[in-house]
N, C-alpha and C positions, 0 to 999 in steps of 0.2 A: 421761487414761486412763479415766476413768468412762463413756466411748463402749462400752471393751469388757469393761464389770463387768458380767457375764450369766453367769447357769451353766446347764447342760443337765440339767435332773431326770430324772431315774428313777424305776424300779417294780419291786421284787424280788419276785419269785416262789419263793423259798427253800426247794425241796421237799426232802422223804427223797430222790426218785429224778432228779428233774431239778430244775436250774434256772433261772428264763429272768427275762431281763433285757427291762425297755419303755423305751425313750425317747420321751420327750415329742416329738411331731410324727413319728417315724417309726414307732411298733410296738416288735412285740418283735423284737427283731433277735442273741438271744444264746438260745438252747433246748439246754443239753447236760447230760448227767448230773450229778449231785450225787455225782463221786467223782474221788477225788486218790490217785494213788502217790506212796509216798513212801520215798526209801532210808536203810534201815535203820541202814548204817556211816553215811554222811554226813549224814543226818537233812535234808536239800536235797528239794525237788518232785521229781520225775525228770516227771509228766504228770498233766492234770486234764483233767476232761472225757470226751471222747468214747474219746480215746487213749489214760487210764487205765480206763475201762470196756471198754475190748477186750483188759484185761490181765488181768480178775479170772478165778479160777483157772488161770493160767499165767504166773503171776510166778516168779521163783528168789527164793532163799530172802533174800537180801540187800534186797528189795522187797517191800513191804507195799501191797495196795490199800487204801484206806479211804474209808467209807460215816460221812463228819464228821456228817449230819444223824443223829438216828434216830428216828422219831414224830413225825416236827415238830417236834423242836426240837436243841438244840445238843448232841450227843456229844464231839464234840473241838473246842475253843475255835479253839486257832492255828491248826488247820486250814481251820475254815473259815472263817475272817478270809482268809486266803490264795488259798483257792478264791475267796471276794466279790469278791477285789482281784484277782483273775486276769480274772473275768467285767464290773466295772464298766471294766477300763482293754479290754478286747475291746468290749465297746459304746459306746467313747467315744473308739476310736485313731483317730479322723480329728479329732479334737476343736482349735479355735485352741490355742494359745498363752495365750492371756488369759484362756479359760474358768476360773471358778471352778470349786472343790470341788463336785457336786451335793448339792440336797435330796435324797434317799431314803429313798420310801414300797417298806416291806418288811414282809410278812403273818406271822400268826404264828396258830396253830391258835386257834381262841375257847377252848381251857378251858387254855391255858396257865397257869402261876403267875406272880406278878410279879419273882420272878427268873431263872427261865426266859428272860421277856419281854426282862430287861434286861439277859441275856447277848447277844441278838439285836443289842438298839442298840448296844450295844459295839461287837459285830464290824462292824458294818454302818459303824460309823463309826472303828472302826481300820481296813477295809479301802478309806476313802478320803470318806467323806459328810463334808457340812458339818452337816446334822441329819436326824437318821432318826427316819420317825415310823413307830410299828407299826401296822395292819391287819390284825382282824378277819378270817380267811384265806375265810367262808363270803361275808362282807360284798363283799369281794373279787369272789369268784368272783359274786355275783349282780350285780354291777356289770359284769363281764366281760358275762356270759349276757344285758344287758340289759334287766333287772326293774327295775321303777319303785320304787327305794329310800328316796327321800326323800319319797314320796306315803305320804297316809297311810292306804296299803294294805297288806295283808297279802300276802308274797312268801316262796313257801319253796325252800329251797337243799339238795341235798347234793352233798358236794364230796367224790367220791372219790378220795385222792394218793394215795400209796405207802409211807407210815405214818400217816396218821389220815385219817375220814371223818370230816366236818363236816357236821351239819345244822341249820339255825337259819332260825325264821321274821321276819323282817325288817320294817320298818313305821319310817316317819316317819325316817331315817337313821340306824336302831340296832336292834341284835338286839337282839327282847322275850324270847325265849327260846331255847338252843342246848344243841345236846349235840356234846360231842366223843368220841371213841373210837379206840384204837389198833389199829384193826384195820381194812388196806386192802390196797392190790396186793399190800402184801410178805407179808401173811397168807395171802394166796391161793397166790403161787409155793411159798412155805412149805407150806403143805397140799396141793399137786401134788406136792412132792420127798419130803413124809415119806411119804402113801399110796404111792407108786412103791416104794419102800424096805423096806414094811411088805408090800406085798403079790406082789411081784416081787423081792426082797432084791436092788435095783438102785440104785448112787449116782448120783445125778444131779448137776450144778450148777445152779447160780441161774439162769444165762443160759437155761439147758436149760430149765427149769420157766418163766422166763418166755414164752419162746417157744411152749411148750406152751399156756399161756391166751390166747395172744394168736391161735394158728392152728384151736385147738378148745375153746377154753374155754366155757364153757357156766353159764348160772345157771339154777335150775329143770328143766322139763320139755325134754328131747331130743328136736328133732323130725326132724333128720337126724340119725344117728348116725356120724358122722364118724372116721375113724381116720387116725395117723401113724404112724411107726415112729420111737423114740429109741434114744440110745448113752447109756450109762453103765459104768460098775460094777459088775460081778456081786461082792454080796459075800461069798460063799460059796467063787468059787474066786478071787478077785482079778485076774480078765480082763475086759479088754472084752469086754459087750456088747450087741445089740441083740433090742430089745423093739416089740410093738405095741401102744399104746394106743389105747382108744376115747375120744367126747365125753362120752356116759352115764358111761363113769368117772371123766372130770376132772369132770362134773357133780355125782356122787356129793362127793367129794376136798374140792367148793367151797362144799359146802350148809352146814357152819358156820358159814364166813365170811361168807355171805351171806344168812345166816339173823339174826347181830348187826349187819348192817347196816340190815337189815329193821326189827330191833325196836329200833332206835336214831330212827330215822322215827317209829315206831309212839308211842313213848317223847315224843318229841318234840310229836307231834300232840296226845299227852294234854296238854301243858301248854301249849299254846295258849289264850288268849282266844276264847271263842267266837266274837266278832265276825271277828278276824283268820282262822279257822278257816273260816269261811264265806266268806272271800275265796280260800283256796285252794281250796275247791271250785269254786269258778268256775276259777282259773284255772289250777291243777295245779299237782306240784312240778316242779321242774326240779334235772336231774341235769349236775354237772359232773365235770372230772376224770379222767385217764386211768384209774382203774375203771370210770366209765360206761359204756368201750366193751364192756367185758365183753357179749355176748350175752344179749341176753334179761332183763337185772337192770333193766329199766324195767317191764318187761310183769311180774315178779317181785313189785317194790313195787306195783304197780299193781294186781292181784288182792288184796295182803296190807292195802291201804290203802282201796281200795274208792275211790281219786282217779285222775283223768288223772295219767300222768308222761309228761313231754318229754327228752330228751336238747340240752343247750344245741350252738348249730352248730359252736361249735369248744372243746369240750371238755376239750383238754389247754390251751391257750391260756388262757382266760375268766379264772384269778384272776390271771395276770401281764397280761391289758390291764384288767382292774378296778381290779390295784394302779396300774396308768400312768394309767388315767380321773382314778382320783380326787386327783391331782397336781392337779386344777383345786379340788378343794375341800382344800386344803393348810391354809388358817385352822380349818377345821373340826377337822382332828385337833389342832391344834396349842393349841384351846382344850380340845378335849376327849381325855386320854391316848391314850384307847385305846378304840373301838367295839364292843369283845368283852364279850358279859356274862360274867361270873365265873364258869362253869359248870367244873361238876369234869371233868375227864378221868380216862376209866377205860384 
C-alpha cells in the first residue's frame, strides 16, 4: 500500500472577504466568499460561500449570515473550521481513495498574536490537515506577485484584503520590518454607507456600498467625475428610495481610509534599513489584494512616497498562489514557526 501513501498540499488563503484554496500542481481552483449561513432553531449550515453571500440582507429571521473571519483573523471558531472543511473537501472532490490528510500552508496577517495564530492551526487542522503551517500573509502575497524573497534584496509588499492592509519590506526569506493595520475594503464599504446616511439620510446595504467602490470608487484626485443612481432607505419617511451619487463624493467618503493606508507605507519606509530602502527605490512597492484595484490608490501612494508603485498582475490571487508556491519550501517553515515579525496591529 505505500505505492499510494501520497497526499495533495494545499495553500489557504483565509481572508475577511474571500477565500481561496491552491493545490499543488493545479492553481487555485476554489475563490468564494468568506461567509456561512447558518439556522438559527437548528444550528445546521443551511449555505457557504457564494450562495450564502447572496443571502446577506434578505435572510428571515430564523437565518443568520456570518462573516466567521474579522480583521484577519478568527471571530467565530466552529464556524470557520466548517467553512475550511467545506472549501479543502471542494478542492479535493476528485481526490484517490488512498490520498492522505494534506499539508496546509495557511497565511495569517504579520501582526497577529500567538494566540490568534494558534486558533488558525487549530481550525485549519480540525477542518481536515495533517499539519498546518502559518504564513506571513505580506510574505505570501510577495511570493504570489513574484519578488525575489529569498535574495538578499530588499522587496516591499502592500497587501490590501478586506480586513487588514499588510506592508512589510522583505529581504533574505523574512520580513525585516512590517506593519499591520485594520483598516481595508471593509473600511472603505464602511465609509461609503455611513457618508450616504449622514448626508442623504439614506440606508444602504453592504452589498450596495461595495458595488458603489468597485463601479466609482475613486482614491485621490477625480479626473472623470462619474455618477450612478442607488436604492436605499429613506430614513426620514421609511420608503424606498433612490439617489444619485457622484465619484468626487465616494472619493471624498474614502480619503480616510486611504489616507491610513498611506501613512502605514510611510510609517513603514521609516523603519527600513537604509541599504534595503535603496533597493526599493530601484525597484518600487508593489501592491496587492483586492484594494489595489481601487482607482488611482497606486498613483495616490506614489506621489505621498516619492517611489514608483506597481499593481501586482493578479492581485486578488497573489497571496493564495504564494501560499501554494511556498509548499515547495515546507522544511523552511516547519524549522522556522512562523516568517511574520512580531509587529503590533493596530
Amino acid at each position: 500500500m505505500g505505492l499510494f501513501n501520497f497526499s495533495q498540499d494545499l495553500g489557504i488563503d483565509l481572508g475577511t472577504a474571500n477565500t481561496l484554496v491552491f493545490v499543488k500542481g493545479k492553481g487555485v481552483v476554489v475563490s468564494e466568499p468568506s461567509v456561512v449561513a447558518k439556522n438559527n432553531r437548528t444550528g445546521e449550515i443551511e449555505a457557504v460561500g457564494s450562495s450564502a453571500r447572496n443571502m446577506i440582507g434578505r435572510t428571515p429571521g430564523n437565518i443568520t449570515v456570518i462573516r466567521p473571519m474579522k480583521d484577519g483573523v478568527i471571530a467565530d471558531y466552529d464556524t470557520t473550521s466548517i467553512m475550511m472543511k467545506y472549501y479543502i473537501n471542494k478542492a479535493m472532490k476528485n481526490r484517490s481513495y488512498f490520498v492522505k490528510k494534506p499539508n496546509i500552508m495557511v497565511c495569517v496577517p504579520s501582526g497577529i498574536t500567538m494566540v490568534e495564530e494558534r486558533a488558525v492551526i487549530d481550525a485549519t487542522k480540525q477542518a481536515g490537515a495533517k499539519e498546518a503551517f502559518p504564513i506571513s500573509e505580506p510574505f505570501a502575497a510577495a511570493i504570489g506577485a513574484g519578488l525575489p524573497v529569498w535574495e538578499p534584496t530588499g522587496s516591499m509588499i502592500v497587501d490590501i484584503g478586506g480586513g487588514t492592509t499588510e506592508v512589510a519590506v522583505i529581504s533574505l526569506g523574512g520580513v525585516v520590518t512590517s506593519r499591520s493595520i485594520r483598516t481595508a475594503g471593509d473600511n472603505m464599504d464602511e465609509a461609503i454607507t455611513n457618508y450616504i446616511r449622514k448626508y442623504y439620510n439614506l440606508m444602504i446595504g453592504e452589498r450596495t456600498a461595495e458595488s458603489i467602490k468597485l463601479q466609482i470608487g475613486v482614491a485621490g484626485e477625480v479626473i472623470t467625475n462619474e455618477e450612478i443612481d442607488i436604492r436605499g432607505r429613506d430614513l426620514l419617511t421609511g420608503l424606498p428610495k433612490t439617489i444619485t451619487i457622484t465619484a468626487e463624493e465616494i472619493s471624498k467618503a474614502l480619503k480616510d481610509t486611504v489616507d491610513s493606508i498611506v501613512d502605514a507605507v510611510k510609517n513603514t519606509l521609516e523603519k527600513t534599513p537604509p541599504e534595503l530602502a535603496a533597493d526599493i527605490m530601484d525597484r518600487g512597492i508593489v501592491l496587492s489584494g483586492g484594494g489595489s484595484l481601487l482607482k488611482n490608490i497606486d498613483k495616490v501612494i506614489s506621489e505621498e512616497t516619492k517611489m514608483p508603485v506597481f499593481v501586482t498582475e493578479n492581485p486578488l490571487e497573489s497571496v493564495a498562489i504564494g501560499t501554494g508556491k511556498s509548499l515547495e519550501y515546507i522544511q523552511h517553515f516547519r524549522s522556522q514557526a512562523n516568517v511574520s515579525s512580531r509587529s503590533t496591529m493596530e
